[in-house]
N, C-alpha and C positions, 0 to 999 in steps of 0.2 A: 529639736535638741538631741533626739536620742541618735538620728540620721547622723549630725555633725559627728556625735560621739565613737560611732561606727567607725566615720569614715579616719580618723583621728588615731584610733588605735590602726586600723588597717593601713594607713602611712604608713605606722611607726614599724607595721612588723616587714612593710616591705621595706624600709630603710635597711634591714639585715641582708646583708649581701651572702655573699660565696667568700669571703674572706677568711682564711687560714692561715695559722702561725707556724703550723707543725711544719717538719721540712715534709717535703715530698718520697712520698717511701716507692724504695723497687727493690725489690729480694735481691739480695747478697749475692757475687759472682760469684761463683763456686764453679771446680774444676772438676768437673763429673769422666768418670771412665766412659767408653762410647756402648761398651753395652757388657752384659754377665760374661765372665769367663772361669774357668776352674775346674767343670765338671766336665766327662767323658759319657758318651753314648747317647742316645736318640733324645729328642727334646719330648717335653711332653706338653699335651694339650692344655687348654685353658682352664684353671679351676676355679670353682666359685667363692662364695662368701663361704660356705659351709664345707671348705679344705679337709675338713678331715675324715668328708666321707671316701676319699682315697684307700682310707684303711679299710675299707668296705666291712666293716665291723656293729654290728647291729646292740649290743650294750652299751658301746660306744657313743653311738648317736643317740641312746636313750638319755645316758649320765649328758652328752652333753646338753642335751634339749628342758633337761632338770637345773643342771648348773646356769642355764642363760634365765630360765625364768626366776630362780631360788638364791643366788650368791649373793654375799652380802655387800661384800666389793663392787661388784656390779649394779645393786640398789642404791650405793652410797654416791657413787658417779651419777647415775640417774638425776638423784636427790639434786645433786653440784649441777648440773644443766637446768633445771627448773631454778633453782637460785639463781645463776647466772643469767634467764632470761628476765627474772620477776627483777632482778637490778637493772638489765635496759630497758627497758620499763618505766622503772622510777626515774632515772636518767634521762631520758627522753622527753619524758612530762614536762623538764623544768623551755625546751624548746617552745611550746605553745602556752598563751594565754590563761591564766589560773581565774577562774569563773567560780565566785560562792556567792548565795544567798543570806542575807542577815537579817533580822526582825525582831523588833523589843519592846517592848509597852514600862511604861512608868506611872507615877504615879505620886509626886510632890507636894509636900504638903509646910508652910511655910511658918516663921513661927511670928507672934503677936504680941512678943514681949521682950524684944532685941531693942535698941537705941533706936534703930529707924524702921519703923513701922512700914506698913503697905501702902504704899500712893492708895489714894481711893479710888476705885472702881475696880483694884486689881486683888482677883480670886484668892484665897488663902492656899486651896487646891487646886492645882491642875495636874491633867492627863496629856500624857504626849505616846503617842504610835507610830512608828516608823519601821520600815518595809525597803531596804534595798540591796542592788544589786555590787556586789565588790569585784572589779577587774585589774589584773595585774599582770604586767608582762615586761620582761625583760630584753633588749634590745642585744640580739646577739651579733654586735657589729664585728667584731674579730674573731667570730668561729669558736669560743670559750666551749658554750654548751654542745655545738657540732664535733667538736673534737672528742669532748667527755662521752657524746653519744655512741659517736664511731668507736673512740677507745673501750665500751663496753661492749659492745657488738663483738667488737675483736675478741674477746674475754666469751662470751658467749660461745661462738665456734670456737675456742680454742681449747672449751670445757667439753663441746659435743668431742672435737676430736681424744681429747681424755677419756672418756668414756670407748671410742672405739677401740682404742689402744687397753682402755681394761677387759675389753670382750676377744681381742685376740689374745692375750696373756693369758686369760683364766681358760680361751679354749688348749691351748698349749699345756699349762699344766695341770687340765682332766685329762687329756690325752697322754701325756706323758708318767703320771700319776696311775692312769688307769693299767698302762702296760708293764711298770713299775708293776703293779699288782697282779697281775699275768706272771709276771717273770720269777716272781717269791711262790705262786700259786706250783709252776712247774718246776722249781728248784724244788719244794716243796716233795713234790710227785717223784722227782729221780732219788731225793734221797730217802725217802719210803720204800721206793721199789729197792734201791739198795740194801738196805735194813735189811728187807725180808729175803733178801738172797742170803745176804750172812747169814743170818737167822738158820736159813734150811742149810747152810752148807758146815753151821756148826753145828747142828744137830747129827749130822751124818758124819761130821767126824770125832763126835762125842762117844759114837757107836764103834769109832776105829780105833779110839785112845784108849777105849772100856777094854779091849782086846789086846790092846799093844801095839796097832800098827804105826801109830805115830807117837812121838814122845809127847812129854809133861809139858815143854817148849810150845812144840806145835801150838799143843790145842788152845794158851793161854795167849798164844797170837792171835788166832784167830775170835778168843774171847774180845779182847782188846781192840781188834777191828768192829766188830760187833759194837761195843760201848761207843767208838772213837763215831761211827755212823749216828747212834743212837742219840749223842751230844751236840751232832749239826741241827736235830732239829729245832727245838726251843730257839734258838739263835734265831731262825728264818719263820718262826712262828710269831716271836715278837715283832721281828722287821714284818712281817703278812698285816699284824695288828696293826702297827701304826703305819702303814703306810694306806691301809682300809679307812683307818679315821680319819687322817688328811683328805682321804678323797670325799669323804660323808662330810667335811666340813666346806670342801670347795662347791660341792653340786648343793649346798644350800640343807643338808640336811635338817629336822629337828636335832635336839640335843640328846634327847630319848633315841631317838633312831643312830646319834652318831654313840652314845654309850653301848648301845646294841651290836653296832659293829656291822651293818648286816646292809651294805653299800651293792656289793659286789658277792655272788655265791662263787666258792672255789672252783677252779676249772675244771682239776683233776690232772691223772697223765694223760700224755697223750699219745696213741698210737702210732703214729707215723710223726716223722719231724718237721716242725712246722719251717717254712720258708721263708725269709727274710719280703718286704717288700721291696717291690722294684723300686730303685734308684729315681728320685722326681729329681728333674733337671729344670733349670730355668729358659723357656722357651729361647730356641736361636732367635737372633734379630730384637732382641726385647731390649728396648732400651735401659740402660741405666737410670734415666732421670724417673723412671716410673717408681722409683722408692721414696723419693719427693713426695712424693702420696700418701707413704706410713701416717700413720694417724698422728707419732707422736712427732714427727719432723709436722706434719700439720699446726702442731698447738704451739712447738716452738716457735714456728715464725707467725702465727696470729698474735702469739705472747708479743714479739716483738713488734708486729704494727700496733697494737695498743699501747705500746712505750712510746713509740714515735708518736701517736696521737696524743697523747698526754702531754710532750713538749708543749706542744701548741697551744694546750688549756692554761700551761703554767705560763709560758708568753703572754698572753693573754692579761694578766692581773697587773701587766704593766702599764695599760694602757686604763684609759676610764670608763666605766659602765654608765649604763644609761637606764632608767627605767621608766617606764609607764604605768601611772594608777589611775582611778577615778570611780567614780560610784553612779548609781541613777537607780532614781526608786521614789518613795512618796515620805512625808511626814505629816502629822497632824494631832491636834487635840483631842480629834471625836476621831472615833474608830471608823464613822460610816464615814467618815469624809476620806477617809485614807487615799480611797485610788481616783480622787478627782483631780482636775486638773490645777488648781488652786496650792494644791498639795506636792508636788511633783518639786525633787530636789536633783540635783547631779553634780558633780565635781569631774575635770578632767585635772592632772597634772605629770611635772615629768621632771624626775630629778637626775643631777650628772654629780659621779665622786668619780674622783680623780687621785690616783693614790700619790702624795707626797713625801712621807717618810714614813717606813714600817722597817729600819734597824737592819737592814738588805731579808730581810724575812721572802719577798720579791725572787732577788737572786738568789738564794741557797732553795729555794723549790726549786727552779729552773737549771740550777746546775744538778740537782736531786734527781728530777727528770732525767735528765740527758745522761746522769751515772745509769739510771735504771735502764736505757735506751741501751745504751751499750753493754749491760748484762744481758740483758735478752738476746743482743748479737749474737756474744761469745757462746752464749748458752743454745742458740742455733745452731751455730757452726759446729759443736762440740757433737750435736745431736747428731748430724749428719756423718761425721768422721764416726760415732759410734757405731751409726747404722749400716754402713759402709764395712764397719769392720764388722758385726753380726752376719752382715750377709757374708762377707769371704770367708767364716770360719766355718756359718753352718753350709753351707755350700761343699765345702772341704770336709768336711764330718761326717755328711751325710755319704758322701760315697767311700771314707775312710774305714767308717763303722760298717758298712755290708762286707767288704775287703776284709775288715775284723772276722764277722760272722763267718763267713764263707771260711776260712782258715781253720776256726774253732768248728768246723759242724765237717770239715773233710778230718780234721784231727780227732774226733768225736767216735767217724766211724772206722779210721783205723785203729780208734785204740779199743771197738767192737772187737775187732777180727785179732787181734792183740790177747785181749782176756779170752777169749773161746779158744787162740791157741795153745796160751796158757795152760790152760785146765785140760787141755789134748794133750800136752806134755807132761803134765802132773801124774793125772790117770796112768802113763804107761812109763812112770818112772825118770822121764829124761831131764823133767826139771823141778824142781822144789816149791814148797805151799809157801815161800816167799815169794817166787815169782808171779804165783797167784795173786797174793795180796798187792803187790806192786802196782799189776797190771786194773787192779778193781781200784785202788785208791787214785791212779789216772784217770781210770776211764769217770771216776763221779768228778772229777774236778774239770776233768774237760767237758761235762753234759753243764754243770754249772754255769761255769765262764760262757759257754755256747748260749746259754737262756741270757745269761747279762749281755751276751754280745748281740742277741736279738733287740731286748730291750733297748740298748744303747742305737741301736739301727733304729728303730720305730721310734724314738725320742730325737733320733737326728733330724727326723720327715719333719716333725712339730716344730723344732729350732730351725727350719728353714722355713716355713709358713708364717713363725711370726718374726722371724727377721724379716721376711718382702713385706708384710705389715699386712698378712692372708693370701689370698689366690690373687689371680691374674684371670684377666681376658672378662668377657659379658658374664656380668652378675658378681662380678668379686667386689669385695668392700673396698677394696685399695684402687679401684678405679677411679671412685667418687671423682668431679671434679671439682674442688676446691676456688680455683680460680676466679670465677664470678662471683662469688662469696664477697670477695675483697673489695 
């Protein structure tokens, strides 16, 4: 009996074919450029998953190696892949055979004072035991449950690619963040250094107003310069603060350590001026289609082949299910008799529902489907035209912004050689303590602008790493291949 029962269910699950409703999916023709263009001068070599050791920057790579273990953003994606696999999972289950155990003992006891009494010889009490197996399986003849499978799967990688896509954003802005903080750090420094020139140069002509050499005028200019320095700081001290907490919040800080402030220690000035990073270009010959890789063009079209597969679950409910039950196990009065042969009970059966009217409940899933099908399209497409245009801008930024730098850091030292002449002309009478001050209130505004035009350089590098979706070449995350995934 139990063989027969074996072999009965094992028909039925091979009765379930290869049959699908869904249409057949093939990623979207899309009209791709044949390969990067925009940027000027030497290509550069291959980088890896960890692009932002380019800045060859040693705090850098500490905050970032903090921020990958410690973000919260980054936990919470985590978090969303272990869901999304714990639901294929569940999904999956409902494909094979559902197998439980049952077991119950009783114990009746009958009454002797109802209209019809108890045939004689039959017991007041009896005991009954029973012990069996429950099997249940669904006949997946039109791919229902295959569909729902795959379409979870798809959902699954499309959640890992989220997650990639949150680990290149958040390394972009530590990096961008942290140099942001660099740049307030030496804005910081020039306008301190500045102060304390004022500072000494009114004291000394505090000493020439006490005597006469200069007028009442004068010296209240130069008071005034003095204050007008003294008032940029607080400004840049606040922006130091919150842009410190921002970054104590991205790398995962405690709440203690981000109220502390104490992320990042201040640079200081710096003695010689620091150099913009070379220009990263995207290797000649590199194809275009390699952005197809970004993580988040990745999750847009998994999103979309689990819309597609979902059609086919919802097709599905048009047709009739089929199922398979049956039980095998023992019953009995006496306990000890339970597992004899005498005792031994089984059921096989198989039922078919066939839907006939449910109010088109039917068609408005299937049409529901096939709208969701086509959002996930458009929301492909969209992705790619964005990503497309992320790379042509930061591409164009990144060599726009060093062009910037380089302007403000040659403007920086002539308006050095500007203020030294200045005060050579002052000393020997041929030009006035206005031209002084002119040449000092230039020269802090162009050492300024030069530290945000560095910054804005080094934040271009980051907005071109995570427009290509991180590095290029052996070992970059953006290589992954996706492909057989599918």
């Amino acid at each position: 009996m139990l063989k027969r029962q074996g072999v009965t269910l094992a028909v039925g699950m091979l009765l379930t074919g290869c049959l699908s409703l869904a249409p057949d999916y093939e990623r979207p023709p899309i009209e791709l450029p044949a390969d990067w263009t925009g940027a000027d001068g030497q290509s550069t070599a291959a980088v890896g998953a960890q692009w932002w050791k380019v800045y060859d920057d040693a705090p850098l790579d500490s905050l970032m190696d903090e921020a990958m273990a410690h973000n919260a953003d980054l936990a919470l994606a985590v978090a969303r892949v272990d869901e999304a696999r714990a639901r294929l999972g569940e999904t999956r289950s409902g494909q094979f055979p559902s197998v439980q155990a049952a077991a119950d003992a009783s114990r009746t006891r009958s009454s002797l004072s109802t209209a019809t009494p108890l045939p004689p010889g039959v017991e007041r009490v009896n005991d009954n035991y029973r012990a069996v197996l429950d099997v249940s399986y669904e006949l997946d003849l039109w791919g229902r449950l295959r569909d729902a499978s795959a379409a979870a799967r798809a959902e699954l990688l499309a959640t890992e690619a989220a997650r990639e896509t949150v680990r290149i954003v958040l390394a972009a802005d530590v990096a961008q963040g942290y140099f942001s903080l660099r740049a307030l750090d030496e804005q910081l420094a020039v306008t301190q250094r500045s102060l304390a020139t004022r500072r000494e140069s009114l004291a000394l002509q505090k000493l020439r107003f006490e005597h006469g050499a200069i007028s009442e005028f004068e010296y209240h200019q130069l008071e005034a310069e003095v204050e007008a320095a003294r008032a940029q700081l607080p400004a840049l001290e606040r922006s130091r603060s919150q842009q410190e907490t921002a970054l104590a919040v991205l790398v995962g800080k405690s709440p203690r350590a981000v109220y502390a402030g104490t992320v990042v220690e201040p640079s200081g000035p710096v003695s010689e001026p620091v150099d913009a990073p070379r220009a990263l270009l995207v290797p000649a010959g590199l194809p275009s289609e390699l952005l197809l890789r970004r993580p988040d063009l990745i999750e847009a079209e998994y999103r979309l082949i689990a819309a597609n597969a979902r059609i086919g679950a919802a097709r599905a409910a048009y047709l009739p299910s089929i199922s398979l039950t049956g039980f095998l196990g023992s019953e009995s009065a006496e306990l000890g008799d339970l597992f004899t042969g005498p005792a031994e009970i089984s059921r096989v059966a198989a039922a078919i529902a066939l839907p006939i009217w449910n109010a088109g409940r039917v068609g408005a899933q299937v049409e529901a489907a096939g709208a969701r099908q086509r959002q996930a399209l458009a929301q492909y497409r969209r992705a790619i035209q964005s990503a497309f245009r992320d790379v042509r801008n930061a591409i164009v930024a990144q060599t726009k912004t060093r062009a910037q730098f380089e302007a403000e850091h040659r403007r920086a030292a002539a308006l050095h050689n500007t203020l030294r002449l200045a005060r050579l002309r002052y000393e020997n009478g041929v030009a006035s303590q206005l031209d002084v001050l002119d040449a000092e209130r230039n020269l802090l505004a162009a050492e300024l602008n030069r530290s945000d035009a560095l910054r804005a350089q080094r934040a271009a590098i980051a907005d071109l790493f995570k427009a290509l979706g991180g590095g290029w070449g052996t070992g970059s995350r953006s290589n992954r291949n996706y492909s057989n995934e599918k």
